[in-house]
C-alpha positions as CSV (number, residue, x, y, z in Angstrom):
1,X,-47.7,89.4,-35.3
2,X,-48.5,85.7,-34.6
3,X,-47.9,86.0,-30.8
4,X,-50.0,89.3,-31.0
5,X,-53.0,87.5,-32.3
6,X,-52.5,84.3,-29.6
7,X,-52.3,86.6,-26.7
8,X,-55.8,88.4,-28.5
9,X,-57.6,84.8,-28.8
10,X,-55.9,83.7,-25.3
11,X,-57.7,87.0,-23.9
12,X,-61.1,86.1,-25.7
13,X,-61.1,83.0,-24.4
14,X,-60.6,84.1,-20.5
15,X,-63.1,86.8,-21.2
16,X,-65.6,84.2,-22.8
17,X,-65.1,81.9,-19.7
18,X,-65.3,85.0,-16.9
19,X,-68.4,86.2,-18.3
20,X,-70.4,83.1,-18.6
21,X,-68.9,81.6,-15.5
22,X,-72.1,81.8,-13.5
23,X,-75.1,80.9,-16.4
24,X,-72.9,77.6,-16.8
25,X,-72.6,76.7,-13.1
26,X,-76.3,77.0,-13.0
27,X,-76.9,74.8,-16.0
28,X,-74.2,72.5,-15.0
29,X,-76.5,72.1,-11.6
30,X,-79.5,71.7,-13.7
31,X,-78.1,68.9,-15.3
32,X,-76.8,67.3,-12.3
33,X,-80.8,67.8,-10.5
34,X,-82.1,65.7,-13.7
35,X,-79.4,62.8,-14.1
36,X,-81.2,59.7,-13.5
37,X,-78.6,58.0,-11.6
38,X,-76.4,59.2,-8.6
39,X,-76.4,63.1,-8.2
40,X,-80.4,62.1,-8.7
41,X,-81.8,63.4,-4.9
42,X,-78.5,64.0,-3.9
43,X,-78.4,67.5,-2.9
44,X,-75.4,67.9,-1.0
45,X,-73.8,66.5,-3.2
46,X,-74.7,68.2,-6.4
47,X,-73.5,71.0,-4.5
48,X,-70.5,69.8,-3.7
49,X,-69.5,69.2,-7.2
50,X,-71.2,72.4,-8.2
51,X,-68.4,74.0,-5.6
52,X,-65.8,71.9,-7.6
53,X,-67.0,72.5,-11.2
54,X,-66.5,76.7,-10.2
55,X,-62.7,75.7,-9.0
56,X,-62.4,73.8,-12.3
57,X,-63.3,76.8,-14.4
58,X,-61.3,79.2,-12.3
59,X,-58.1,77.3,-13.2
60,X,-59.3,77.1,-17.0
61,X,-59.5,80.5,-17.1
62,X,-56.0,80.8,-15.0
63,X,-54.8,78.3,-17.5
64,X,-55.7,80.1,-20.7
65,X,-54.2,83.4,-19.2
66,X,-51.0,80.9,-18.3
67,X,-51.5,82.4,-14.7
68,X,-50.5,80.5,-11.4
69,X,-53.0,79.8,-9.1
70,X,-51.9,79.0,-5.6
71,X,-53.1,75.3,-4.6
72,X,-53.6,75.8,-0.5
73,X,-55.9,78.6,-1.7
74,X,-58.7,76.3,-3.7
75,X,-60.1,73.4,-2.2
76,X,-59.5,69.4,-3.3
77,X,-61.3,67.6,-5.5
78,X,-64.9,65.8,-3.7
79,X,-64.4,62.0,-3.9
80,X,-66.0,61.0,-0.6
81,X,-68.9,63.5,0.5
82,X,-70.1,62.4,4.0
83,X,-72.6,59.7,3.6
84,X,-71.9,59.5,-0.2
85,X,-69.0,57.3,-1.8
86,X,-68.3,58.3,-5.5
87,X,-66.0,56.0,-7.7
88,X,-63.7,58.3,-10.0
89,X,-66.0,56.8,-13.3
90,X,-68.9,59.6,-11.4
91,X,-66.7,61.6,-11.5
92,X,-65.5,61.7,-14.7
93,X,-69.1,61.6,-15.8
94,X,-69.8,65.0,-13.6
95,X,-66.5,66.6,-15.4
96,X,-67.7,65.2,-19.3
97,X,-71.6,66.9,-18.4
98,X,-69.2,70.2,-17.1
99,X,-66.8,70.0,-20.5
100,X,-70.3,69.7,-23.0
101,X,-71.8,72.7,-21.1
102,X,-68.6,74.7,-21.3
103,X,-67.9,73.9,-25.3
104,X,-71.7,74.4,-25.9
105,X,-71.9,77.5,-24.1
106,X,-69.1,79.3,-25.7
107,X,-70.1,78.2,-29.2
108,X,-73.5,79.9,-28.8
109,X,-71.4,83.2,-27.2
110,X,-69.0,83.1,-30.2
111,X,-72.0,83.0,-33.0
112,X,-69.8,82.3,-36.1
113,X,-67.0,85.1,-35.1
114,X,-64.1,85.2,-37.4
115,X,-61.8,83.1,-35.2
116,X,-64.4,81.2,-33.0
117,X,-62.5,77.9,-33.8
118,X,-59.8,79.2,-32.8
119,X,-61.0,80.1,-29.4
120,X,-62.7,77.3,-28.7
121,X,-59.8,75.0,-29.4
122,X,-58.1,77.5,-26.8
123,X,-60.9,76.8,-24.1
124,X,-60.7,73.0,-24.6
125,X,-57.3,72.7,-24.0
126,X,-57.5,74.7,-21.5
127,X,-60.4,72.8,-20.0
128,X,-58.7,69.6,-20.7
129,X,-55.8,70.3,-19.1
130,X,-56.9,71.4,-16.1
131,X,-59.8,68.6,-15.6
132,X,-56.9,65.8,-16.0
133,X,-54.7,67.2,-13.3
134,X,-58.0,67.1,-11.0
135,X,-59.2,63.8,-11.9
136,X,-55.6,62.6,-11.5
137,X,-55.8,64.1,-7.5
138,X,-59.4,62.7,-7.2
139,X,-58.4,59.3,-8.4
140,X,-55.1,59.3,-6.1
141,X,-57.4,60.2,-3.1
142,X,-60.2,57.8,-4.0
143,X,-57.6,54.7,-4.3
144,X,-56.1,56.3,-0.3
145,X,-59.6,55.6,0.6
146,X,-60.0,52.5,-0.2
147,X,-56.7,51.7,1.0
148,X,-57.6,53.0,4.4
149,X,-60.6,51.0,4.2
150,X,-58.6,47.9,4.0
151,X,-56.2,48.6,6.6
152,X,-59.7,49.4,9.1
153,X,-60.6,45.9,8.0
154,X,-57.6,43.9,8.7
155,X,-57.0,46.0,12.0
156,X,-60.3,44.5,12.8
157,X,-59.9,41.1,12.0
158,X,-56.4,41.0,13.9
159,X,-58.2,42.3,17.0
160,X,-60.9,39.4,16.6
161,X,-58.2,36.6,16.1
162,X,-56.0,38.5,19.0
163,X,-59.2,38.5,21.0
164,X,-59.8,34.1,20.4
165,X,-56.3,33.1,20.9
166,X,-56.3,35.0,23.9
167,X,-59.6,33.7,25.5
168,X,-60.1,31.0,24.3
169,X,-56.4,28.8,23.6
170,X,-54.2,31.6,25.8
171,X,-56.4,30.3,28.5
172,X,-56.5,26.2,27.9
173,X,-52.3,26.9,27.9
174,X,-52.6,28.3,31.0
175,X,-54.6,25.9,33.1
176,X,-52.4,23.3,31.6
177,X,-49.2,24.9,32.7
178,X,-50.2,25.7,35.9
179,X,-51.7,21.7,36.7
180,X,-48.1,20.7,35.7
181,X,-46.0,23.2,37.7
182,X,-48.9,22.3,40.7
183,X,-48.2,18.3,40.3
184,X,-44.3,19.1,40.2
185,X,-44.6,21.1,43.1
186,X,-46.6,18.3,44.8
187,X,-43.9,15.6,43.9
188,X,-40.8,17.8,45.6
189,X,-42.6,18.2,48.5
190,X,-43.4,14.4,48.8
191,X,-40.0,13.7,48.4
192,X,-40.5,11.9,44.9
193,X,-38.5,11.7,41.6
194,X,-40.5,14.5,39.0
195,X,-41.1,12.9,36.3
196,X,-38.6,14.4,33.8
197,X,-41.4,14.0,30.6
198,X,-43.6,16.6,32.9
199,X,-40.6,18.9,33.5
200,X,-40.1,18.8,29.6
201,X,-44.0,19.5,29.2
202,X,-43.8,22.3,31.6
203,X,-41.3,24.2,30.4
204,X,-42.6,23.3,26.6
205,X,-45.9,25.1,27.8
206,X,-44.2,27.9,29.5
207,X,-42.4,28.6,26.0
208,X,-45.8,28.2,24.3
209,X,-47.2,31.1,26.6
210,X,-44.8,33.1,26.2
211,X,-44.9,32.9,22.3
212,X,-48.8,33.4,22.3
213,X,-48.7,36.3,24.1
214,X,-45.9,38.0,22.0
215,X,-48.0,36.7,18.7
216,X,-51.3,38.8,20.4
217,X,-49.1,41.7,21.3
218,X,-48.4,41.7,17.9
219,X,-51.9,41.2,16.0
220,X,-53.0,43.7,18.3
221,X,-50.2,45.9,17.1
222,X,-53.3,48.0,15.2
223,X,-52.4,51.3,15.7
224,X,-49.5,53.4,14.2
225,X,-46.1,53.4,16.5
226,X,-45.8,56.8,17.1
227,X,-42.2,56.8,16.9
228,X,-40.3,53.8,16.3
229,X,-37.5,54.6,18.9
230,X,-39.8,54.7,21.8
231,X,-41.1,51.2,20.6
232,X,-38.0,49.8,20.7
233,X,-37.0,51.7,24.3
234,X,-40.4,50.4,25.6
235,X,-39.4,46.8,24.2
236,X,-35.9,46.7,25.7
237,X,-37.2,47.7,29.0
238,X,-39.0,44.2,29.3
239,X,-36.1,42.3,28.2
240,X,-33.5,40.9,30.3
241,X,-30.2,41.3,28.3
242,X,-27.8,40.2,31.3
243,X,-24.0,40.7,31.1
244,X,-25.1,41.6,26.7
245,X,-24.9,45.7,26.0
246,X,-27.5,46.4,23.7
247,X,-27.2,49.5,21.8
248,X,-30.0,51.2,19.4
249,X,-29.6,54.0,17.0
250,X,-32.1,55.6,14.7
251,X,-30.8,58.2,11.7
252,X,-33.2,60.1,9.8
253,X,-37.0,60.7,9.9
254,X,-39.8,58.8,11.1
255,X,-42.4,61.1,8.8
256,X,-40.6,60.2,5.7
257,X,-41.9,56.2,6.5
258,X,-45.7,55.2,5.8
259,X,-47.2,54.1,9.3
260,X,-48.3,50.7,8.0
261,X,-44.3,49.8,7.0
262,X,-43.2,51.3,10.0
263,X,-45.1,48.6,12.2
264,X,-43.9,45.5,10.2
265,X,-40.3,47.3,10.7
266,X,-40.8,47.3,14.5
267,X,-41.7,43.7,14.4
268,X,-38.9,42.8,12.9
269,X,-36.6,44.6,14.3
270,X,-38.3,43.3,17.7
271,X,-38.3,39.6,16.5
272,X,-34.2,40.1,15.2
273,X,-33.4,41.7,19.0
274,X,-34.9,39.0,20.7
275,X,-33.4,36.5,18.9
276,X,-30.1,37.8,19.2
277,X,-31.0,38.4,23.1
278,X,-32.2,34.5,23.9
279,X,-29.8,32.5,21.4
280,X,-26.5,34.3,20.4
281,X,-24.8,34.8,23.6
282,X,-23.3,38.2,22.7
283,X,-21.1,40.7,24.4
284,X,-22.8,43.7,22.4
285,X,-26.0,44.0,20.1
286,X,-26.2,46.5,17.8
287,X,-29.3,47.5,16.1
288,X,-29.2,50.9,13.5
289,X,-32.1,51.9,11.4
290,X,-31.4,54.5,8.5
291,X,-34.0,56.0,7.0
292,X,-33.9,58.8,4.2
293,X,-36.5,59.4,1.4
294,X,-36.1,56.9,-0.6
295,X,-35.2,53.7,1.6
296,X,-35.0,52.3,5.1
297,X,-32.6,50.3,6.2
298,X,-32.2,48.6,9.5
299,X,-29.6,46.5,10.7
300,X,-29.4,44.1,14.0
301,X,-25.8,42.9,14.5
302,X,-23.8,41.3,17.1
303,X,-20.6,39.3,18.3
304,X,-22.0,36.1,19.6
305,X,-21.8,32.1,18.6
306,X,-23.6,32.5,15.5
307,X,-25.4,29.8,13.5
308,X,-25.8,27.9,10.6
309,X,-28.0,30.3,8.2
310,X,-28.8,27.5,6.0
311,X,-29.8,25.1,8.9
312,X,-32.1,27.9,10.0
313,X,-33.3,29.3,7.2
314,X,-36.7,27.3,7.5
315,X,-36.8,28.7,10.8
316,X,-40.5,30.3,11.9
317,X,-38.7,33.0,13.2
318,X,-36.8,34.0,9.9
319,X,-39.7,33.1,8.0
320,X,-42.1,35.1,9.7
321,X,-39.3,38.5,9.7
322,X,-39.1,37.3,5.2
323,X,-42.6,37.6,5.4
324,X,-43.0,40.9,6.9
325,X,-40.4,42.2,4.9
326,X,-42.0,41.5,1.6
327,X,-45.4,42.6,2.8
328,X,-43.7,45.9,2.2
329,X,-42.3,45.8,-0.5
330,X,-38.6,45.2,0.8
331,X,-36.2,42.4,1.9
332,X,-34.3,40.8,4.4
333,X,-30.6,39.5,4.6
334,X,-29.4,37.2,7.2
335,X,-26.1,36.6,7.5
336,X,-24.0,34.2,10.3
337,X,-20.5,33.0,11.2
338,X,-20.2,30.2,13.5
339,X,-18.4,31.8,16.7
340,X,-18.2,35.1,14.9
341,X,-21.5,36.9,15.0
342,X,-24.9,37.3,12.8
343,X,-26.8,40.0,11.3
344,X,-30.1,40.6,9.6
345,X,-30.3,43.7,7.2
346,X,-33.9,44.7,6.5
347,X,-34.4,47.1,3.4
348,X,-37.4,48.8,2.5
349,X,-37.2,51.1,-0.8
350,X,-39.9,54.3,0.2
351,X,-41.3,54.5,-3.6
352,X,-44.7,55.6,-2.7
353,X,-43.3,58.5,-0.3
354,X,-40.5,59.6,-3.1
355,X,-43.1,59.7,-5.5
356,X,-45.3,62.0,-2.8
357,X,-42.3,63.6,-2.6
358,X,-41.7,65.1,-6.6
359,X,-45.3,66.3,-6.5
């Protein structure tokens, strides 16, 4: 008998909502016309949320009836409208004017029925239910926005610093190496000593050269890889390895890896193989990058002299691979034998793609 009557005020409710439907989307865009603040003058964007607020009843009504709409068939929540940027507070505002039309609306249908507060307890949970799981989306896509908009802005700044080193001190470097490896020239062909203080400087500034153009390689490094085994095949083509066999192996997938933590892992998967390549004197290099859901892991590994870990810990080169690592959230492990090998273990935990993931 009690699930009869639910089902009864369930079917009310629905049949309330249906039938009113269209007078409350045109009140709710009357209200929207008057508001004195940012839907005033708007009116693309008062439609816009007009289109939304019809969605938002449609799953009400779904909800009452416990029916399952399908999602790829209604369209997401407005946040950004083209020329218009709305912070989640407007739109909260927009559903709270939507909510006190609804409720009002259905209280002057019901006029004192024997079970209207029954049914309009049913609508606003209803209501409520279904506004928090859109305001939930329109948050989550208003905080991507801005996220993108921060990674546009330091994309841009990388490209202007990129741009200075490389006009202005790549160029100074230059002109100073070349005047040195002119005078030395100059001194062999005259027979004379070179000064071994301008053979130092020389090949100081060819090692600075070489490091400023990796650094602008890298702040230019703006746009997604791509794929992250063709970055590291593109790399090792440039690199002369000698009598070393260097071996790379990736397991898993790329997708499942945010494109912003897939660059810092390039770089320091770049920065570990290069090492390895210039200082450890190696018969093999292994580098192996794992990646499921929930975590990446790469390793670079190989059989060479070695080093002192805590002697190089203060290194730039470690230090700058630390840093990268905990820009995203994850960490690096270095670890070294004298005359039996190295490795460096990067781990990043994928939290924000698990959590994508379960939705």
């Amino acid at each position: 008998m009690v699930v009869g009557k639910s089902v009864a005020l369930q079917r009310a409710a629905a049949e309330v909502l249906e039938r009113r439907r269209q007078p409350i989307l045109v009140a709710y865009r009357r209200r929207l016309a008057a508001a004195g603040d940012d839907f005033a003058g708007a009116a693309d964007l008062i439609v816009s949320y007009a289109t939304q607020a019809d969605v938002l009843l449609q799953e009400t009504i779904a909800e009452i009836r416990r029916e399952t709409i399908d999602p790829l068939s209604t369209s997401p929540p407005t946040v950004f409208t083209e020329g218009v940027e709305l912070h989640p507070r407007e739109c909260f505002r927009a559903v709270i004017a939507l909510a006190d039309i609804v409720l009002a609306d259905a209280l002057e249908q019901l006029g004192g029925q024997p079970d209207q507060s029954a049914i309009l307890a049913c609508v606003a949970d209803a209501l409520t239910r279904a506004t928090l799981t859109r305001l939930l989306d329109a948050s989550s896509r208003y905080a991507a926005g801005l996220m993108n908009e921060v990674h546009q802005a330091q994309i841009a700044e990388r490209s202007l610093i990129a741009r200075e080193l490389h006009d202005r001190l790549g160029h100074s470097l230059s002109a100073a190496y070349r005047n040195l490896e002119a005078h030395e020239l100059a001194q062999e062909r005259r027979q004379n000593d070179v000064d071994r203080r301008v053979v130092i400087a020389r090949e100081s500034l060819h090692d600075a050269v070489g490091y400023l153009r990796v650094l602008i390689a890298d702040l230019r490094l703006s746009q997604p890889l791509g794929s992250l085994d063709e970055a590291l095949a593109n790399f090792l083509s440039t690199v002369e390895t000698g009598e070393t066999r260097l071996h790379t192996e990736i397991n898993g997938d790329e997708s499942w890896v945010p494109p912003e933590v897939l660059d810092e892992v390039f770089l320091v998967v770049r920065e570990a193989l290069r090492n390895a390549v210039a200082h450890a004197g190696a018969r093999v290099i292994h580098a192996v990058v794992d990646i499921t859901p929930h975590e990446l892991r790469a390793t670079v590994a190989d059989d060479g002299v070695g080093f002192d870990v805590g002697a190089m810990r203060d290194g730039s080169g470690l230090r700058a691979m630390a840093e990268r690592a905990a820009a995203v959230g994850g960490r690096l492990a270095v670890r070294a034998t004298s005359h039996q090998g190295a490795s460096v273990e990067l781990v990043v935990p994928l939290l924000a793609v698990e959590a994508g993931v379960g939705r």
